[in-house]
Steps between C-alpha positions, in 0.01 A plus 500: 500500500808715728267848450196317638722296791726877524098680523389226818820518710481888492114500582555291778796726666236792420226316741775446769567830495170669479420230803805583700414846480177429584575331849728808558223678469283342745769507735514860488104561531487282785864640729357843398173471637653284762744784628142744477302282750823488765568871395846397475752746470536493124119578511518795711286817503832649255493163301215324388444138344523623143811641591588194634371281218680687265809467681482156491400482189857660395695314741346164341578618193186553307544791260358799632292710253279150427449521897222646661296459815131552416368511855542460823319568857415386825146410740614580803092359643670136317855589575559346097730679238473449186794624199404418134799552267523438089849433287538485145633225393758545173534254274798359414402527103238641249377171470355488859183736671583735789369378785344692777556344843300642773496357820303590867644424855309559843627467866333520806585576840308437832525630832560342821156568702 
């Protein structure tokens, strides 16, 4: 009865951290393309918002090498950016499935006629 009681508590501190990591990661997509539709200094002609991304990404804490930023552009016609971004989630034993998170964010900006 423990192994099977021992087996639940860890798969539930696995889902809260494969859906912490997962809201991290939507935060990121959506400051990154965020800081692309202001052009923000971090998103700069030197910078861009994969740069960016990924430097959040490290400051937050989400291991880097199962980080990557898939895509991300602008419309300037729609003044919308968009920054899709993917994380690998590790699991915290052999028991439990990687988990790929991938998450999109979009911002838009309009003009003063």
């Amino acid at each position: 009865m423990l192994p099977i009681l021992v087996f639940i508590a860890l798969a539930m501190i696995d889902m809260q951290w494969a859906l912490s990591d997962a809201g991290t990661l939507d935060y990121i997509v959506s400051e990154a393309a965020r800081c692309e539709a202001l052009s923000a200094l971090p998103c700069t002609a030197g910078n861009n918002a994969g740069t960016y991304a990924t430097t959040l990404a490290a400051n937050l804490k989400l291991t880097a090498s199962r980080f990557s930023v898939v895509s991300y552009s602008c419309d300037p016609m729609v003044g919308s950016c968009t920054v899709t971004a993917t994380y690998n989630y590790p699991p915290i034993g052999v028991w439990f499935p990687s988990i790929l998170i991938s998450r999109t964010g979009t911002a838009a900006v309009t003009t003063a006629p």
